[in-house]
N, C-alpha and C positions, 0 to 999 in steps of 0.2 A: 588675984586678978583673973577673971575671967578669957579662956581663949578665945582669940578672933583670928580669923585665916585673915592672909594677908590680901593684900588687892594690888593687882597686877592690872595697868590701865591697858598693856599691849592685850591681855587677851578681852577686854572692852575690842577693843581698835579688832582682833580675830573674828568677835561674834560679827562685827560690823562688815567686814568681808565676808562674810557666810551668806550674813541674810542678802547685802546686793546681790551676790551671787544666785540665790534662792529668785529673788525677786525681778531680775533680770532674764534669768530663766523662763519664769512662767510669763515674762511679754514678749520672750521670741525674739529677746534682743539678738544680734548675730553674734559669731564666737563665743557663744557661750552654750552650748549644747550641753556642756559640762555643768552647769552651774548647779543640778539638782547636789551636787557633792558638799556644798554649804549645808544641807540636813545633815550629812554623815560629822562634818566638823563639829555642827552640832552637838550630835550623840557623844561625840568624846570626850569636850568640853563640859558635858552635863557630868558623866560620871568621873568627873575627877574631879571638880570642885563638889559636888553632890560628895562623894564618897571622903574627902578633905574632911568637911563639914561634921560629917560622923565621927571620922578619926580624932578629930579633936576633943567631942562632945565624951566618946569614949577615954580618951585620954583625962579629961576634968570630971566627970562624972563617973566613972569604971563603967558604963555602956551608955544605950543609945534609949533615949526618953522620945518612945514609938508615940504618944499623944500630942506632945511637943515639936515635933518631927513634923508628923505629918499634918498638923494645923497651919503650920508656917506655910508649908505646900499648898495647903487649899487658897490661905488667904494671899497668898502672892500669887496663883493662877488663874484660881478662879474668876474673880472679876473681872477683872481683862478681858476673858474668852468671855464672860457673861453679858458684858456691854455690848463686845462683837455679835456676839450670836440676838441680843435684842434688834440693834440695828440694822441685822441681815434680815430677822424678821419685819422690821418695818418697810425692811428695799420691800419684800417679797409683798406686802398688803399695797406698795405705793405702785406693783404693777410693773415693777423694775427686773423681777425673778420669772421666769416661764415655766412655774411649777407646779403642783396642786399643794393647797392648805395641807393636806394629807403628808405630803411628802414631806415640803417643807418644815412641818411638824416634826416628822421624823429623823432628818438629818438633822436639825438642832438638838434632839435629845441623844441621837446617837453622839456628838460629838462632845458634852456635855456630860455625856459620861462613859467618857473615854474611850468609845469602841469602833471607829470608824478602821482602824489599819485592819481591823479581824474582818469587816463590811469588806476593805477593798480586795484582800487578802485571798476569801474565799468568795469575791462574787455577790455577799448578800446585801442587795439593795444599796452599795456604796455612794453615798455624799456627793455629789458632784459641785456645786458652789462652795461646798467645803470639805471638797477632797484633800486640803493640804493638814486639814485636822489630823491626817494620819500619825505623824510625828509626833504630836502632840498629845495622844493616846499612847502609843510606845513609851515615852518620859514617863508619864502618869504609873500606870503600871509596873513599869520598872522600879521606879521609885519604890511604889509598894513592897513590889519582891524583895529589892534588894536590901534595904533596912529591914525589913524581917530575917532576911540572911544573917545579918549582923547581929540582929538580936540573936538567934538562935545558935551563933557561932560561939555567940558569948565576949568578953572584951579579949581572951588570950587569942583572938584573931589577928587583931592589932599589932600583935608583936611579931617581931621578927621579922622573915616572909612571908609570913603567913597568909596574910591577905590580900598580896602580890598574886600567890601561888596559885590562891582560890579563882582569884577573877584572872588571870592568867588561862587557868586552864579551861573554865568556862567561858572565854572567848574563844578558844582555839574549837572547845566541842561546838558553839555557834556557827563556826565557823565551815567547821566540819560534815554538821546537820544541813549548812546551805548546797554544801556539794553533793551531799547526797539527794538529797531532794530535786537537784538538779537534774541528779544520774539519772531520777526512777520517771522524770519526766511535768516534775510541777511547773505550774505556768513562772513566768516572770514577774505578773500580779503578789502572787502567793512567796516568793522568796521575797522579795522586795520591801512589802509591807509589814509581814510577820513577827512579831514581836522576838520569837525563838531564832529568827535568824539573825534579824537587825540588832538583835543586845549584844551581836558581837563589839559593836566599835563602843556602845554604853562601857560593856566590861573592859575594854585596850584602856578606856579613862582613866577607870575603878583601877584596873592593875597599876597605869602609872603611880597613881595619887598614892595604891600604898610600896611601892617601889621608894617614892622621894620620902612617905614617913619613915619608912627602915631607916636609910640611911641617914637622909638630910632632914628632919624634924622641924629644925629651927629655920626653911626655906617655908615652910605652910604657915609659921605663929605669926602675926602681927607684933606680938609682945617682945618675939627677939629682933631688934631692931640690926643688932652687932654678930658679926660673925663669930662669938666667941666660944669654938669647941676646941676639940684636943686635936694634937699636931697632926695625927692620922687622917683624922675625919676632915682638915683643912686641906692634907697634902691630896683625899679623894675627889673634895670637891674643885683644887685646881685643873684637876687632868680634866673631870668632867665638864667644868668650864672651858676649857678647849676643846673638848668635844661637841659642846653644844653651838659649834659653827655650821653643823650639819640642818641646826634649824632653818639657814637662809635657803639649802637644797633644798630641804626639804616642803619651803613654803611655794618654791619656784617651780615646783615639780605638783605642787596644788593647785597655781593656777594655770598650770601648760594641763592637766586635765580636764580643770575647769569650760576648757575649751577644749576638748576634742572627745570626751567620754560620752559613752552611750547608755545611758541607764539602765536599757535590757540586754545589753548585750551580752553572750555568755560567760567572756573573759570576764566581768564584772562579778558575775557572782561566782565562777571557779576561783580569781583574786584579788579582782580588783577591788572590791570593797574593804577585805581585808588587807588592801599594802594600804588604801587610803586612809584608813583608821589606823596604822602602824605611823604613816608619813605625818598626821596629827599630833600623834602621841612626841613625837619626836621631836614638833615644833611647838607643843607647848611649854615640855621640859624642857628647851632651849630657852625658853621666856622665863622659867619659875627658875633655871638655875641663872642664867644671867641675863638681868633686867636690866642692863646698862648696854646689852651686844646690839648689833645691827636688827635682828629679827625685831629686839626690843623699838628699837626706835622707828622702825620702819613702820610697825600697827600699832606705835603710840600718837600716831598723826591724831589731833583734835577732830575732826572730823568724822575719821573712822570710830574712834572710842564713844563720842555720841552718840554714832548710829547704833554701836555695839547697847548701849543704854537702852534704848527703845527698840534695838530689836524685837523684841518678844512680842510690843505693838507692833511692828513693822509686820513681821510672819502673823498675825491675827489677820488682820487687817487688810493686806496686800491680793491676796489671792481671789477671794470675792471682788474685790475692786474693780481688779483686772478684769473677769468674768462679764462684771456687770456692765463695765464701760466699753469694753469687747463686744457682748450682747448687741448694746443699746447704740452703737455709734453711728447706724446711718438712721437712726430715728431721731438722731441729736444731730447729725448733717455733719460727722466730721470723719475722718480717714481713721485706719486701723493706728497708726505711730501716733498721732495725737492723741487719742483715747488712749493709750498707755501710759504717754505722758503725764497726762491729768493725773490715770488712776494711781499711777506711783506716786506723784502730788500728795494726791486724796490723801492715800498711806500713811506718809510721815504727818501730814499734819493730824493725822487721827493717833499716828500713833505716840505723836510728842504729848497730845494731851492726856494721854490715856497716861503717860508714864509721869508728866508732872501731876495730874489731880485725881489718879488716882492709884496708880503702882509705886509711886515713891512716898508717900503719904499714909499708905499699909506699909510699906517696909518699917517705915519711923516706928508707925507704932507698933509693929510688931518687935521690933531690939530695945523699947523705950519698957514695954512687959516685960522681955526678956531679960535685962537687967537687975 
Protein backbone atom coordinates (compact mmCIF):
# COMPACT_ATOMS: atom_id res chain seq x y z
CA UNK A 1 0.00 0.00 0.00
CA UNK A 2 1.16 3.08 -0.99
CA UNK A 3 2.08 6.03 1.56
CA UNK A 4 -0.10 8.94 1.92
CA UNK A 5 0.39 11.85 4.60
CA UNK A 6 -2.36 12.23 6.56
CA UNK A 7 -4.68 15.29 6.36
CA UNK A 8 -5.06 17.55 9.07
CA UNK A 9 -8.35 19.94 8.26
CA UNK A 10 -7.11 22.31 11.36
CA UNK A 11 -4.05 23.28 9.24
CA UNK A 12 -6.69 23.93 6.06
CA UNK A 13 -8.59 26.16 8.77
CA UNK A 14 -4.24 27.65 9.56
CA UNK A 15 -3.67 28.45 5.78
CA UNK A 16 -7.23 29.98 6.01
CA UNK A 17 -6.03 32.46 8.69
CA UNK A 18 -2.79 33.32 6.96
CA UNK A 19 -4.13 34.22 3.82
CA UNK A 20 -7.07 36.71 5.71
CA UNK A 21 -4.54 37.90 7.29
CA UNK A 22 -2.24 38.51 4.05
CA UNK A 23 -5.36 39.83 2.46
CA UNK A 24 -6.52 42.06 4.93
CA UNK A 25 -3.29 43.52 5.22
CA UNK A 26 -2.68 44.72 1.92
CA UNK A 27 -6.47 46.72 2.14
CA UNK A 28 -5.37 48.61 5.14
CA UNK A 29 -7.77 46.91 7.17
CA UNK A 30 -7.23 48.51 10.83
CA UNK A 31 -5.44 46.20 13.50
CA UNK A 32 -3.86 44.47 11.29
CA UNK A 33 -0.51 46.13 10.59
CA UNK A 34 0.57 42.68 11.38
CA UNK A 35 -1.02 40.79 8.97
CA UNK A 36 1.93 40.60 6.39
CA UNK A 37 2.97 37.46 9.22
CA UNK A 38 0.32 35.14 7.41
CA UNK A 39 3.55 34.74 4.45
CA UNK A 40 5.92 33.66 7.26
CA UNK A 41 2.91 31.04 8.47
CA UNK A 42 3.04 30.33 5.12
CA UNK A 43 6.67 29.43 4.77
CA UNK A 44 6.53 26.97 7.67
CA UNK A 45 3.59 25.19 6.62
CA UNK A 46 5.16 24.80 3.06
CA UNK A 47 8.30 23.15 4.49
CA UNK A 48 6.81 20.69 6.58
CA UNK A 49 4.27 19.25 4.64
CA UNK A 50 6.53 19.74 1.52
CA UNK A 51 9.40 18.01 3.29
CA UNK A 52 6.53 15.10 4.91
CA UNK A 53 5.87 14.35 1.45
CA UNK A 54 9.54 13.37 0.73
CA UNK A 55 9.98 11.66 3.81
CA UNK A 56 7.50 9.29 2.91
CA UNK A 57 8.37 9.04 -0.75
CA UNK A 58 11.81 8.16 0.67
CA UNK A 59 10.69 5.84 3.20
CA UNK A 60 8.39 3.64 0.03
CA UNK A 61 10.78 4.24 -2.40
CA UNK A 62 14.54 4.48 -0.59
CA UNK A 63 14.72 8.24 -2.16
CA UNK A 64 13.22 11.02 -3.75
CA UNK A 65 12.00 10.57 -7.64
CA UNK A 66 13.42 14.40 -8.60
CA UNK A 67 11.01 14.13 -12.10
CA UNK A 68 8.15 13.09 -10.16
CA UNK A 69 8.64 15.66 -7.70
CA UNK A 70 8.95 18.38 -9.33
CA UNK A 71 6.20 17.71 -12.08
CA UNK A 72 3.43 17.62 -9.40
CA UNK A 73 4.95 21.12 -8.45
CA UNK A 74 4.57 22.56 -11.85
CA UNK A 75 1.20 21.07 -12.55
CA UNK A 76 -0.26 22.11 -9.20
CA UNK A 77 1.26 25.84 -9.44
CA UNK A 78 1.59 26.63 -12.49
CA UNK A 79 -1.77 27.09 -13.76
CA UNK A 80 -3.20 28.95 -11.31
CA UNK A 81 -0.47 31.73 -11.50
CA UNK A 82 -0.84 31.18 -15.44
CA UNK A 83 -4.67 32.13 -15.54
CA UNK A 84 -3.79 35.04 -13.00
CA UNK A 85 -1.04 36.41 -14.85
CA UNK A 86 -3.29 36.14 -18.38
CA UNK A 87 -6.06 38.00 -16.62
CA UNK A 88 -3.66 40.66 -15.27
CA UNK A 89 -2.71 40.84 -18.81
CA UNK A 90 -5.94 41.47 -20.16
CA UNK A 91 -6.81 44.17 -16.83
CA UNK A 92 -3.55 45.94 -18.38
CA UNK A 93 -4.88 45.96 -22.53
CA UNK A 94 -8.70 46.82 -20.97
CA UNK A 95 -6.71 50.14 -19.70
CA UNK A 96 -7.37 49.14 -16.05
CA UNK A 97 -3.20 48.88 -15.22
CA UNK A 98 -1.13 52.39 -15.61
CA UNK A 99 1.81 50.70 -17.11
CA UNK A 100 3.71 50.39 -20.35
CA UNK A 101 3.20 47.00 -22.65
CA UNK A 102 6.98 46.90 -22.00
CA UNK A 103 6.73 46.66 -18.32
CA UNK A 104 3.88 44.81 -18.09
CA UNK A 105 5.39 42.24 -20.21
CA UNK A 106 8.06 42.08 -17.97
CA UNK A 107 6.55 41.62 -14.61
CA UNK A 108 4.54 38.79 -15.99
CA UNK A 109 7.63 36.86 -17.13
CA UNK A 110 9.53 37.81 -14.07
CA UNK A 111 6.93 36.35 -11.97
CA UNK A 112 6.40 33.31 -14.04
CA UNK A 113 9.52 32.43 -13.50
CA UNK A 114 10.02 32.84 -10.23
CA UNK A 115 12.17 35.86 -9.69
CA UNK A 116 10.38 38.65 -8.52
CA UNK A 117 11.80 38.34 -4.39
CA UNK A 118 15.66 38.79 -6.03
CA UNK A 119 13.67 42.10 -8.44
CA UNK A 120 12.43 43.32 -5.00
CA UNK A 121 15.33 42.27 -3.03
CA UNK A 122 18.04 44.09 -4.88
CA UNK A 123 16.04 47.07 -6.50
CA UNK A 124 15.93 45.61 -10.06
CA UNK A 125 12.88 46.76 -11.81
CA UNK A 126 10.49 45.00 -9.01
CA UNK A 127 6.66 44.13 -9.99
CA UNK A 128 4.47 46.45 -8.60
CA UNK A 129 0.70 44.97 -9.53
CA UNK A 130 2.47 41.85 -8.65
CA UNK A 131 4.77 42.52 -6.05
CA UNK A 132 3.08 39.94 -3.79
CA UNK A 133 4.54 37.34 -6.44
CA UNK A 134 7.63 37.47 -4.13
CA UNK A 135 6.50 34.61 -1.88
CA UNK A 136 5.78 32.73 -4.35
CA UNK A 137 9.26 32.80 -6.09
CA UNK A 138 10.97 31.87 -2.61
CA UNK A 139 8.56 28.35 -2.49
CA UNK A 140 9.49 27.75 -6.00
CA UNK A 141 13.00 27.81 -5.58
CA UNK A 142 13.21 26.50 -2.46
CA UNK A 143 11.42 23.66 -3.45
CA UNK A 144 14.14 23.13 -6.03
CA UNK A 145 17.05 23.43 -3.44
CA UNK A 146 15.79 21.55 -1.06
CA UNK A 147 14.72 18.24 -2.82
CA UNK A 148 17.93 18.35 -4.42
CA UNK A 149 19.26 18.31 -0.82
CA UNK A 150 17.72 15.21 -0.32
CA UNK A 151 18.61 13.80 -3.27
CA UNK A 152 22.07 14.45 -2.66
CA UNK A 153 21.86 13.65 1.05
CA UNK A 154 20.80 10.38 -0.01
CA UNK A 155 17.78 8.39 1.94
CA UNK A 156 20.25 7.72 5.34
CA UNK A 157 19.14 11.35 5.88
CA UNK A 158 15.87 10.23 6.75
CA UNK A 159 16.87 8.49 9.76
CA UNK A 160 17.38 9.23 12.78
CA UNK A 161 17.96 12.98 13.41
CA UNK A 162 19.37 13.52 10.77
CA UNK A 163 17.31 15.50 8.86
CA UNK A 164 16.00 17.41 11.91
CA UNK A 165 19.77 18.42 12.42
CA UNK A 166 20.22 19.39 8.81
CA UNK A 167 17.37 21.91 8.36
CA UNK A 168 17.85 22.79 11.99
CA UNK A 169 20.86 24.18 11.49
CA UNK A 170 20.34 25.75 8.21
CA UNK A 171 17.65 27.82 9.67
CA UNK A 172 19.65 28.99 12.61
CA UNK A 173 22.68 29.87 9.65
CA UNK A 174 19.48 31.88 7.98
CA UNK A 175 18.88 33.07 10.53
CA UNK A 176 22.08 34.17 11.46
CA UNK A 177 23.00 35.52 7.63
CA UNK A 178 19.73 37.92 8.44
CA UNK A 179 21.57 39.56 11.41
CA UNK A 180 24.40 39.90 9.91
CA UNK A 181 23.44 41.67 6.89
CA UNK A 182 21.60 43.71 9.21
CA UNK A 183 24.93 44.58 11.11
CA UNK A 184 26.81 45.59 7.72
CA UNK A 185 23.84 47.81 6.85
CA UNK A 186 21.45 46.12 4.04
CA UNK A 187 18.17 47.70 3.37
CA UNK A 188 14.87 46.09 4.75
CA UNK A 189 13.90 45.50 1.07
CA UNK A 190 16.88 42.99 0.62
CA UNK A 191 16.44 41.05 4.22
CA UNK A 192 12.93 40.62 3.80
CA UNK A 193 12.56 39.42 0.38
CA UNK A 194 15.70 37.30 -0.04
CA UNK A 195 15.40 33.83 -0.47
CA UNK A 196 18.95 33.20 1.80
CA UNK A 197 17.27 34.85 4.62
CA UNK A 198 13.49 34.02 4.24
CA UNK A 199 14.34 30.01 4.05
CA UNK A 200 14.77 30.40 7.46
CA UNK A 201 11.04 29.75 8.66
CA UNK A 202 10.84 27.23 5.04
CA UNK A 203 13.74 25.29 7.11
CA UNK A 204 11.83 25.64 11.11
CA UNK A 205 8.98 23.50 8.76
CA UNK A 206 11.46 21.11 7.20
CA UNK A 207 13.14 20.70 10.82
CA UNK A 208 9.75 20.00 12.46
CA UNK A 209 8.46 17.50 9.73
CA UNK A 210 11.71 15.48 10.37
CA UNK A 211 11.71 15.88 14.27
CA UNK A 212 7.83 14.19 14.30
CA UNK A 213 9.28 11.24 11.54
CA UNK A 214 12.16 10.53 14.13
CA UNK A 215 10.02 10.00 16.67
CA UNK A 216 6.40 9.73 15.86
CA UNK A 217 6.18 8.25 12.03
CA UNK A 218 3.01 6.78 12.36
CA UNK A 219 1.39 10.82 13.14
CA UNK A 220 2.47 11.65 9.13
CA UNK A 221 1.06 7.97 7.51
CA UNK A 222 -2.58 8.06 6.62
CA UNK A 223 -2.26 4.29 6.55
CA UNK A 224 -1.78 4.19 10.37
CA UNK A 225 -4.96 4.93 11.41
CA UNK A 226 -4.39 3.37 15.28
CA UNK A 227 -1.94 4.41 17.58
CA UNK A 228 -0.37 1.01 17.69
CA UNK A 229 3.49 1.38 18.94
CA UNK A 230 5.54 0.10 21.78
CA UNK A 231 4.85 1.16 25.35
CA UNK A 232 7.76 3.79 25.28
CA UNK A 233 7.06 5.45 22.12
CA UNK A 234 3.16 5.79 23.60
CA UNK A 235 4.33 6.83 27.14
CA UNK A 236 6.48 9.76 24.71
CA UNK A 237 3.82 10.66 22.85
CA UNK A 238 1.37 11.19 26.21
CA UNK A 239 3.73 13.73 27.79
CA UNK A 240 4.09 15.48 24.33
CA UNK A 241 0.32 15.56 24.05
CA UNK A 242 0.31 17.73 27.03
CA UNK A 243 2.73 19.68 25.92
CA UNK A 244 1.19 20.41 22.85
CA UNK A 245 -1.37 22.85 24.93
CA UNK A 246 1.28 25.43 24.35
CA UNK A 247 -0.14 25.39 20.60
CA UNK A 248 -3.28 27.57 21.86
CA UNK A 249 -0.23 30.20 23.30
CA UNK A 250 1.26 30.04 20.85
CA UNK A 251 -1.63 30.66 18.21
CA UNK A 252 -2.71 33.80 20.56
CA UNK A 253 0.68 35.16 20.49
CA UNK A 254 0.25 35.06 16.34
CA UNK A 255 -2.55 36.85 16.25
CA UNK A 256 -1.57 39.64 19.13
CA UNK A 257 1.40 40.18 16.45
CA UNK A 258 -0.70 40.01 13.71
CA UNK A 259 -1.82 43.21 14.88
CA UNK A 260 0.92 45.23 16.21
CA UNK A 261 4.16 44.09 13.98
CA UNK A 262 6.05 46.12 11.81
CA UNK A 263 7.47 44.52 8.92
CA UNK A 264 10.65 46.61 8.82
CA UNK A 265 11.29 47.18 11.79
CA UNK A 266 14.66 46.02 13.10
CA UNK A 267 13.50 43.83 16.17
CA UNK A 268 11.87 41.80 13.22
CA UNK A 269 14.78 40.90 11.54
CA UNK A 270 17.28 40.78 14.83
CA UNK A 271 14.11 38.17 15.97
CA UNK A 272 11.14 38.60 15.31
CA UNK A 273 10.89 36.63 12.40
CA UNK A 274 12.69 33.97 13.75
CA UNK A 275 10.41 33.56 17.31
CA UNK A 276 7.39 33.83 14.57
CA UNK A 277 8.61 30.83 12.64
CA UNK A 278 9.51 28.98 16.13
CA UNK A 279 5.78 30.22 17.52
CA UNK A 280 4.38 28.26 14.03
CA UNK A 281 6.43 25.48 14.24
CA UNK A 282 5.02 24.89 17.67
CA UNK A 283 1.45 25.33 16.67
CA UNK A 284 1.46 23.08 13.98
CA UNK A 285 2.93 20.24 16.09
CA UNK A 286 0.21 20.89 18.56
CA UNK A 287 -2.22 20.02 15.60
CA UNK A 288 -0.28 16.90 14.02
CA UNK A 289 0.22 15.63 17.69
CA UNK A 290 -3.35 16.27 18.82
CA UNK A 291 -5.99 16.57 16.46
CA UNK A 292 -8.66 16.34 18.81
CA UNK A 293 -7.09 19.51 21.32
CA UNK A 294 -8.55 23.03 21.33
CA UNK A 295 -6.02 24.52 18.69
CA UNK A 296 -7.50 21.42 16.66
CA UNK A 297 -11.01 22.49 16.82
CA UNK A 298 -10.56 25.98 16.98
CA UNK A 299 -9.00 26.13 12.92
CA UNK A 300 -11.24 23.17 12.08
CA UNK A 301 -14.15 25.88 11.81
CA UNK A 302 -15.66 25.04 8.24
CA UNK A 303 -15.14 28.24 7.11
CA UNK A 304 -11.66 28.72 7.73
CA UNK A 305 -10.58 25.15 6.26
CA UNK A 306 -12.35 26.38 2.99
CA UNK A 307 -10.75 29.34 2.81
CA UNK A 308 -7.46 27.43 3.80
CA UNK A 309 -8.48 25.21 0.28
CA UNK A 310 -8.54 28.18 -2.02
CA UNK A 311 -6.05 29.99 -0.54
CA UNK A 312 -3.33 29.63 -2.98
CA UNK A 313 -6.27 31.33 -5.46
CA UNK A 314 -7.01 33.76 -2.70
CA UNK A 315 -2.91 34.96 -2.55
CA UNK A 316 -2.91 34.83 -6.65
CA UNK A 317 -5.59 36.73 -7.04
CA UNK A 318 -6.20 39.20 -4.06
CA UNK A 319 -3.36 41.56 -4.50
CA UNK A 320 -3.88 42.90 -8.12
CA UNK A 321 -7.45 43.11 -7.15
CA UNK A 322 -6.83 45.31 -4.51
CA UNK A 323 -4.35 47.52 -6.68
CA UNK A 324 -6.76 47.64 -9.41
CA UNK A 325 -9.85 48.63 -7.58
CA UNK A 326 -7.67 50.95 -5.46
CA UNK A 327 -6.47 52.54 -8.71
CA UNK A 328 -9.71 52.79 -10.42
CA UNK A 329 -12.19 53.82 -7.65
CA UNK A 330 -12.96 57.37 -8.25
CA UNK A 331 -13.11 56.70 -11.96
CA UNK A 332 -15.87 53.92 -10.83
CA UNK A 333 -17.38 56.86 -8.33
CA UNK A 334 -16.87 54.74 -5.17
CA UNK A 335 -14.86 55.37 -1.84
CA UNK A 336 -11.53 53.69 -0.81
CA UNK A 337 -13.53 50.81 1.79
CA UNK A 338 -15.89 49.88 -0.83
CA UNK A 339 -13.31 49.27 -3.54
CA UNK A 340 -11.74 46.76 -1.18
CA UNK A 341 -14.75 45.23 -0.45
CA UNK A 342 -15.48 44.48 -3.98
CA UNK A 343 -11.95 43.53 -4.57
CA UNK A 344 -11.73 40.99 -1.67
CA UNK A 345 -15.33 39.78 -3.36
CA UNK A 346 -13.61 39.66 -6.75
CA UNK A 347 -10.84 37.25 -4.91
CA UNK A 348 -12.71 34.61 -3.60
CA UNK A 349 -15.05 34.28 -6.26
CA UNK A 350 -11.86 33.97 -8.76
CA UNK A 351 -10.35 32.08 -6.46
CA UNK A 352 -13.21 29.32 -5.60
CA UNK A 353 -13.29 28.85 -9.25
CA UNK A 354 -9.87 28.74 -10.06
CA UNK A 355 -9.72 25.85 -7.21
CA UNK A 356 -12.97 23.81 -8.35
CA UNK A 357 -12.18 23.94 -12.32
CA UNK A 358 -9.05 23.97 -12.26
CA UNK A 359 -6.56 23.29 -9.13
CA UNK A 360 -8.73 20.41 -7.74
CA UNK A 361 -9.28 18.70 -11.25
CA UNK A 362 -5.10 18.67 -11.67
CA UNK A 363 -4.71 17.32 -8.31
CA UNK A 364 -7.24 14.17 -9.39
CA UNK A 365 -5.48 13.73 -12.01
CA UNK A 366 -2.28 14.03 -10.81
CA UNK A 367 -2.76 11.04 -7.69
CA UNK A 368 -5.18 9.06 -10.33
CA UNK A 369 -1.23 8.74 -12.63
CA UNK A 370 0.31 8.43 -9.48
CA UNK A 371 -1.35 5.38 -8.56
Amino acid sequence: MASVLRYWPALDGLRGVAVLAVMLFHAHAPLLQGGFLGVDIFFVLSGFLITCQLLLQMDQHGGVCWRSFFKKRLVRLQPALAAMLIAYYLAWYAGWIPTSGSVTFRDVLMVLFAWAHWARAFEWFPPDYLGHAWSLGIEEQFYLLWALTLIFLGKKVARSWRLALVAGSLAILSSLWMQWLLATGASPSRLYNGLDTRAMALLSGCALAGFLHTLFPFLLNQKNGDLQQNTSELRTFKILKRVSAAGTFSLLLLLTAMMLAQWSHPLMFQWGYAGVGLLACILIAAIVISPNGCCSHLLSAKVLVFTGKISYGLYLWHYPTIRILDANAKAIGIGHPAAMVIALCLSFAAATISYFWLEKPLKKRIMSHSN
